[in-house]
C-alpha positions in Angstrom: 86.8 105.1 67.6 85.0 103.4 65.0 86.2 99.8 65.4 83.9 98.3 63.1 85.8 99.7 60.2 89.6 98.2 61.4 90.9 95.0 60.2 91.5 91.9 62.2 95.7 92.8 62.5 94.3 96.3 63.7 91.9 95.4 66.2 94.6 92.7 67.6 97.3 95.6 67.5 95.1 97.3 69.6 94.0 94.9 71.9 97.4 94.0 73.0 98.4 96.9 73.3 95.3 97.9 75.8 94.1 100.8 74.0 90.7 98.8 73.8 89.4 96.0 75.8 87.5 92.8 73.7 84.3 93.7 75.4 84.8 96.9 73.8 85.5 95.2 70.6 82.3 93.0 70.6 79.8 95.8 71.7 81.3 97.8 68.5 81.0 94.9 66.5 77.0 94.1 68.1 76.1 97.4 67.6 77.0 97.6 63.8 75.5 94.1 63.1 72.1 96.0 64.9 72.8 98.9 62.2 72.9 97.3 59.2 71.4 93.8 59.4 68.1 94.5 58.3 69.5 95.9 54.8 71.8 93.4 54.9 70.7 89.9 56.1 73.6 88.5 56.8 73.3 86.9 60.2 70.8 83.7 60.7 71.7 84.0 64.7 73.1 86.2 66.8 74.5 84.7 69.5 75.5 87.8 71.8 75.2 86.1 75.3 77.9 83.6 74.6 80.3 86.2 72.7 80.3 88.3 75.9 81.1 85.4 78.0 84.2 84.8 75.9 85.2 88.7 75.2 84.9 88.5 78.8 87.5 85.8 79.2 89.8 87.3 76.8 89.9 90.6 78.9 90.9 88.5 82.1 93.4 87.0 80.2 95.0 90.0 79.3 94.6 91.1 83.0 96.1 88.7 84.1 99.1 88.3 82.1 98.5 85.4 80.4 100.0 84.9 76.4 96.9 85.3 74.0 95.7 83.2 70.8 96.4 84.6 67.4 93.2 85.6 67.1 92.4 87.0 70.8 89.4 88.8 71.0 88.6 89.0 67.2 85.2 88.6 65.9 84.6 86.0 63.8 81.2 85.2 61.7 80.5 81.1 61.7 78.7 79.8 58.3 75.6 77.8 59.5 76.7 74.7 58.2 80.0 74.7 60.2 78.7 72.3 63.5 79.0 75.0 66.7 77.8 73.1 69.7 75.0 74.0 71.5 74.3 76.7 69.0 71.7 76.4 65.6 73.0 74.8 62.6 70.9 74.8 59.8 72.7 74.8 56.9 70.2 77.3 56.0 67.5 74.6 55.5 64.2 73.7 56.6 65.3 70.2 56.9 67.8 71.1 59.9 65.7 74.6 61.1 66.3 73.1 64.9 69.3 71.3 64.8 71.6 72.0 67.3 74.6 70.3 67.5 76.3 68.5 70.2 80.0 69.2 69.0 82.1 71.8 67.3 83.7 71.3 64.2 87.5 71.2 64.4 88.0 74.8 62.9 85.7 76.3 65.6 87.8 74.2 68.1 90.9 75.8 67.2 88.9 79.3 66.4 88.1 78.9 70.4 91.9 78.0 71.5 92.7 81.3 69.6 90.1 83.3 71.8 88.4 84.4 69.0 84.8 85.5 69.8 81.9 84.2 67.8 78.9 86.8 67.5 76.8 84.6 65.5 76.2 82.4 62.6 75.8 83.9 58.7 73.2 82.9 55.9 73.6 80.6 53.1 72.5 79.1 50.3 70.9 75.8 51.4 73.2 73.2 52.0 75.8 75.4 50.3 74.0 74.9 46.6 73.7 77.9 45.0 75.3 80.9 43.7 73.3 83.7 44.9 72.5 83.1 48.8 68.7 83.1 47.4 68.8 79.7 47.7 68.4 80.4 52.0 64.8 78.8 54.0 65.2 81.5 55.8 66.1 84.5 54.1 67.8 86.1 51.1 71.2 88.1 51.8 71.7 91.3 50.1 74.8 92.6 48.5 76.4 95.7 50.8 77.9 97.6 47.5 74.1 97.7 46.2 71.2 95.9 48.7 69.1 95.4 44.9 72.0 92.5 44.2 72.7 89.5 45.5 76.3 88.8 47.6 77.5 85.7 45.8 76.9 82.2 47.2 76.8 80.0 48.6 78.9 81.8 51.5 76.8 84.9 50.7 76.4 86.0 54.3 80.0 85.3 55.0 80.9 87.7 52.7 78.3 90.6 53.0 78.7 90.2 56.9 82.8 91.1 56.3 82.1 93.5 53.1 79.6 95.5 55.7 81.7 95.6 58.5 79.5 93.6 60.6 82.5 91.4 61.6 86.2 91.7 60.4 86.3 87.7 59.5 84.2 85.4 59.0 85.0 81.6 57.6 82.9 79.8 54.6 83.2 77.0 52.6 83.7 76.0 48.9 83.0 73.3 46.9 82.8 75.5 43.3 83.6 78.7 44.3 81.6 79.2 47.2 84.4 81.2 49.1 85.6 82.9 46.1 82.6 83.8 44.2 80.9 86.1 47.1 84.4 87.4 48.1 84.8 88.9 44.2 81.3 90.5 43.9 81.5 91.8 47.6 85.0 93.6 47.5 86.4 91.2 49.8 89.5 88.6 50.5 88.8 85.0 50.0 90.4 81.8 50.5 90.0 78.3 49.4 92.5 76.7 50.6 94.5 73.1 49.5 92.1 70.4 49.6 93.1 69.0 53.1 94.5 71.9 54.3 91.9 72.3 56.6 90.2 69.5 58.5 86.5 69.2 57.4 85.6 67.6 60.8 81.9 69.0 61.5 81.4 70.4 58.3 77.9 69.2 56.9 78.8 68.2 53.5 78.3 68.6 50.4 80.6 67.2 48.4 83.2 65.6 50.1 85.9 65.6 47.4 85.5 68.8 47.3 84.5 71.1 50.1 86.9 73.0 51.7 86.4 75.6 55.0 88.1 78.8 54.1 88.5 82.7 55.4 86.7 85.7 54.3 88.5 88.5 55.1 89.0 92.6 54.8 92.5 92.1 53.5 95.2 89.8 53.0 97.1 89.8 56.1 94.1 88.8 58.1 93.4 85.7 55.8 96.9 84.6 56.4 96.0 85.3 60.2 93.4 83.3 60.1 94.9 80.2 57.9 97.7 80.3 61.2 94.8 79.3 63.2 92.5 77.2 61.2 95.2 75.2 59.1 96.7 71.7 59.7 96.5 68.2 60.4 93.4 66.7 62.2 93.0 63.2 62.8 89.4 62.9 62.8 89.6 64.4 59.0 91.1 61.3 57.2 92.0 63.7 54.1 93.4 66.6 56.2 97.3 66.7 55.9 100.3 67.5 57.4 101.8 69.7 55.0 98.8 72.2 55.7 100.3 73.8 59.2 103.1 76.6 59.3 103.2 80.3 59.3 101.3 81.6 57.0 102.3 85.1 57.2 105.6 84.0 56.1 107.5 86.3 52.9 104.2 88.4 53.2 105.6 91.1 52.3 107.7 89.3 49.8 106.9 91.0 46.5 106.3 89.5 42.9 109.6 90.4 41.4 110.5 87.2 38.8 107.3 85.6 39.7 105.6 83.5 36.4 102.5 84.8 36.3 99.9 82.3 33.8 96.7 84.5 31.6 94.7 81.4 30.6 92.8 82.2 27.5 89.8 80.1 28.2 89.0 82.2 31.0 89.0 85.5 29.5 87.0 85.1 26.5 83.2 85.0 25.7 80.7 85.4 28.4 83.2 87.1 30.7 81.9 90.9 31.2 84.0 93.6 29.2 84.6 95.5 32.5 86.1 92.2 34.3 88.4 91.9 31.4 89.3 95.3 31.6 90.1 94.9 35.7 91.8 91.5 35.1 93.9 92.9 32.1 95.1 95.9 35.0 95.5 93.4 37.9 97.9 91.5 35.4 99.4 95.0 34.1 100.2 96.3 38.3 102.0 92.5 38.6 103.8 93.5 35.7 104.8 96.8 36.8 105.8 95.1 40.4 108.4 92.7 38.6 106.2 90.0 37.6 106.6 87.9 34.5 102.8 87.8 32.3 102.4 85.0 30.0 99.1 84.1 28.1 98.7 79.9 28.0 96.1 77.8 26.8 94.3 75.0 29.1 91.7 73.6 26.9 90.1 71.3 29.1 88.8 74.0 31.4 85.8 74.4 29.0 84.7 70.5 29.9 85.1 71.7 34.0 81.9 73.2 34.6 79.8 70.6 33.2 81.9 67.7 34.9 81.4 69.4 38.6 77.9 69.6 38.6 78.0 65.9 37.9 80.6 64.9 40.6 79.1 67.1 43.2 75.7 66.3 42.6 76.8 62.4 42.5 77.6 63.1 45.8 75.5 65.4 47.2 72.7 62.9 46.2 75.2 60.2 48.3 75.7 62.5 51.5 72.2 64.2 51.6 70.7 60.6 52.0 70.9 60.4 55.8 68.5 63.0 55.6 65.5 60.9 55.8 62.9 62.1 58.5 64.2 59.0 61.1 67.7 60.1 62.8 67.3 63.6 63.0 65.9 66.9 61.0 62.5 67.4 59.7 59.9 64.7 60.0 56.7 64.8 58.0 53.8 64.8 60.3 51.9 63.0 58.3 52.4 60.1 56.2 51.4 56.1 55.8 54.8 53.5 56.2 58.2 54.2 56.1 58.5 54.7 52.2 56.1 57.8 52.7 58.3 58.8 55.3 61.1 58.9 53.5 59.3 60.6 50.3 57.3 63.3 52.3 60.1 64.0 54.5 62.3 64.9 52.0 60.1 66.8 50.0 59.1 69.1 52.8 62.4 69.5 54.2 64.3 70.2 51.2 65.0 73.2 48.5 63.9 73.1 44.9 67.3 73.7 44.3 68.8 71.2 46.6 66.2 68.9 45.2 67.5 69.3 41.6 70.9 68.7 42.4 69.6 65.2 44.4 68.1 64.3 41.3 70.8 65.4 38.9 73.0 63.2 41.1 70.9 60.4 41.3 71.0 59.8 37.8 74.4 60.2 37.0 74.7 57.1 39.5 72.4 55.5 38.3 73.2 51.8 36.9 72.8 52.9 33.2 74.3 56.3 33.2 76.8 55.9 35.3 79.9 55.3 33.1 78.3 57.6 30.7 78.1 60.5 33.3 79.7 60.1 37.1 82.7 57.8 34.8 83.6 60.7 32.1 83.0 63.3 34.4 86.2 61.8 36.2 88.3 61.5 33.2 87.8 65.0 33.0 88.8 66.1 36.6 91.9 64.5 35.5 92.5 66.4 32.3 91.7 69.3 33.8 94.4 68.2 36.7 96.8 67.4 34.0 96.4 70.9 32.3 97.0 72.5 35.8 100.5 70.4 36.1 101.2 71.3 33.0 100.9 75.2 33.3 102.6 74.6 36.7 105.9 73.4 35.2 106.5 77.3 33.8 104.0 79.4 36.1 104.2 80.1 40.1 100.7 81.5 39.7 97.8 81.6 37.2 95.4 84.9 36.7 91.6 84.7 36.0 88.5 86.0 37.0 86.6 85.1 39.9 83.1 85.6 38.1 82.2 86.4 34.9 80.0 89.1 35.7 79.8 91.6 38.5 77.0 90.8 40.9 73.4 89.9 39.6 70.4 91.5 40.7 68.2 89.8 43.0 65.5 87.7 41.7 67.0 87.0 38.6 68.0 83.4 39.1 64.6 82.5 39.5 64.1 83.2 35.7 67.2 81.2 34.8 68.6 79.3 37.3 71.0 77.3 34.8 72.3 81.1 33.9 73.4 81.4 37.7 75.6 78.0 37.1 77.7 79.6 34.2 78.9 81.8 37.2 81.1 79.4 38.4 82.8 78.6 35.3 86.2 80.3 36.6 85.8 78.8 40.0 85.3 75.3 39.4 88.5 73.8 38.0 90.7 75.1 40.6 88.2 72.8 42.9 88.2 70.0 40.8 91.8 69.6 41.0 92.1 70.2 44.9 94.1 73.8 44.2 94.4 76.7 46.4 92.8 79.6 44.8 92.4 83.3 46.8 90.2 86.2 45.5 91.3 89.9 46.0 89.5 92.9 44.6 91.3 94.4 41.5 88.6 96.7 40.1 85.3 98.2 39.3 82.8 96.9 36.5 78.9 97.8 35.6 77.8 100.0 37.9 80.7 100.3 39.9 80.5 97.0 41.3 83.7 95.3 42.8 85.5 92.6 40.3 87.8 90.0 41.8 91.0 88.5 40.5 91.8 85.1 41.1 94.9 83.8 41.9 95.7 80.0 41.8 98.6 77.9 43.3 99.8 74.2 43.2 98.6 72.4 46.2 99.5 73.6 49.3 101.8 76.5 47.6 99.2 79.1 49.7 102.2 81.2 51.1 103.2 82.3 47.4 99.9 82.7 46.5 99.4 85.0 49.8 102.2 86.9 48.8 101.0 87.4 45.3 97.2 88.8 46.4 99.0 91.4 48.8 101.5 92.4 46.2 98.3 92.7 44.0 96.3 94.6 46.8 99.1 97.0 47.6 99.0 97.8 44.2 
């Protein structure tokens, strides 16, 4: 039995049932990830030892008679800059190459209260800035569909490790489109939930207004599985909120029929690839054909998103990458002469050139002379584009765009223009900026047979009817 290829609902079906044990489940899964990691590069560790240990457990559990967690003996892939204590997290950065951890975020917490099984922890672009996953210290992840492209970013091996069956979940996060983005050019299911819908506790950040953890999934049943264990209110997480919890699996099965589905115009037009139009214009026809209701709107400031996000998240990055300084903890230059040169060789050995750029970029817009020129407009904007949202809201349950402009890159092309690689997430961003839910689910082929994603958007916390929509839409 090839268990490798099953979904998450699958393997649980058939682990409570007892036609296979968890152990079984994890050497399955260990042995694929030996297969096809080295095409793939998906994993940064692989932490077999302690997954046994806790397949182990699950399979005691069951022996015993005792009730299981929703996700009992499912493998689940860890992002590396989601805290696991006592195991590496680097964030996929020099800076934090040895830093292990001495507590688990709050998602890996409840991931361990569902006896789900961790094998390992998945590449990325450093400190989640990037659209490619070239942006690793360690390692560039390849695409599974074609190992000459890249995956998406910056939860690139998050999504190749799920795309390649190396795991049949595995949780990101998105600040831009960072769930999204590699779930569209991989094939995939992906999530970003409701700004608060799930607690950020232990998340290294990036941009704290607007990171999110979310699931990366084979379909969309398992990402509502896995929102039932990851979702709800967390104290530690002052912006987490109540109205996050519930079952997400709820009206599943619920169909599209009078649903008000929103085509904006800004996100189909130039730059977006003729064969995404083409798969976005039949994603919108099958919604059509399942009893939805298509209407093309107009949300003009969408155009002003992109460039307002990469001020706002670099403002902040600049903020949150400061305690990275060579004194607490992370890299320290060995050499160096007082405690500015510290700070200055530090950083400069321990970061990215692209995590340096955004540091700067931030910096500036903060500065005392720029700031209301930059950081201050750039906030007028997330309002607009806010507004625009409420407004399409008030005669749309969902609204229909592309994930990505493109299908997936080829590697080594965002080294000739890395700005290019930023245009990417110009249908990603304003769903971010305004705190929305926003799930990608494979709706076609474009050049070269690569997958193209649709993306469905929500009002906050309105995930269940956006669930409902993306399994209508996968159905087909």
């Amino acid at each position: 039995m090839e268990l490798y290829k099953k979904s998450a609902a699958e393997l649980s079906a058939l682990l409570r049932s007892k036609e296979v044990t968890a152990c079984e489940i994890l050497d399955d899964t260990l042995a694929r990830i030996d297969a096809v990691e080295p095409k793939v590069d998906a994993f940064l560790s692989v932490t077999a030892d302690t997954a046994r240990a806790k397949a182990k457990e699950v399979d005691e559990k069951i022996a015993r008679g005792e009730t299981l967690g929703v996700l009992a003996g499912i493998p689940v892939g860890i992002k590396d800059n989601i805290c696991t204590k006592g195991l590496k997290t680097t964030c996929a950065s020099r800076m934090l190459e040895n830093f292990v951890p001495p507590y688990n975020a709050t998602v890996v917490e409840k991931l361990a209260a569902a006896d789900a099984v961790i094998p390992g922890k998945l590449n990325m672009d450093e400190f989640a800035m990037g659209g490619s996953c070239e942006n690793s210290y360690f390692k560039p992840t390849k695409n599974p569909w074609d190992t000459t492209r890249v995956p998406g970013g910056s939860s690139g091996g998050s999504a190749a490790s799920v795309a390649a069956c190396e795991v049949p979940l595995s949780l990101g996060s998105d600040t831009g489109g960072s769930i999204r983005c590699p779930a569209g050019l991989c094939g995939i299911v992906g999530l970003k939930p409701t700004y608060g819908a799930v607690s950020r506790f232990g998340l290294v950040a990036f941009a704290s207004s607007l990171d999110q953890i979310g699931p990366l999934t084979k379909t969309v049943r398992d990402c509502a599985l896995v929102m039932n264990c990851i979702a709800g209110r967390d104290a530690r997480d002052a912006t987490s909120s109540p109205r996050g919890g519930g079952d997400y699996l709820e009206d599943l099965e619920g169909g599209v029929k009078g649903l008000r589905v929103a085509l904006p115009r800004e996100l189909m037009g130039a730059g977006v690839d003729a064969g995404v139009q083409k798969s976005i214009q039949g994603a919108a026809a099958r919604l059509e054909r399942l009893g939805a209701h298509i209407k093309e709107v107009s949300m003009p400031a969408l155009k002003h998103a992109l460039a307002a996000y990469y001020v706002l998240s670099s403002a902040e990055a600049s903020s949150n990458l400061a305690r990275f300084d060579g004194v607490g903890y992370g890299v320290r230059a060995a050499h160096y002469d007082g405690l500015y040169e510290l700070y200055a060789r530090s950083r400069s050995e321990g970061f990215g050139a692209e995590v340096k750029r955004r540091i700067m970029l931030g910096a500036f817009a903060l500065s005392e002379h720029y700031a209301d020129a930059y950081y201050g407009k750039a906030l007028r904007v997330r309002t607009l584009v806010a507004q625009d949202y409420a407004r399409v809201f008030d005669e749309a349950d969902v609204i229909l765009s592309p994930v990505a402009p493109t299908v997936a890159g080829k590697l080594g092309a965002r080294d000739k223009d890395p700005v290019k690689t930023y245009l990417g997430d110009v249908c990603t961003v304003p769903a971010s900026i305004a705190g929305l839910p926003a799930i990608s689910v494979n709706c076609g082929e474009g050049e070269g047979g690569m997958p193209v994603g649709a993306q469905l958007t929500a009002p906050a916390f309105a995930e269940r009817t956006l669930l409902r929509a993306a399994y209508a839409l996968e159905q087909g």
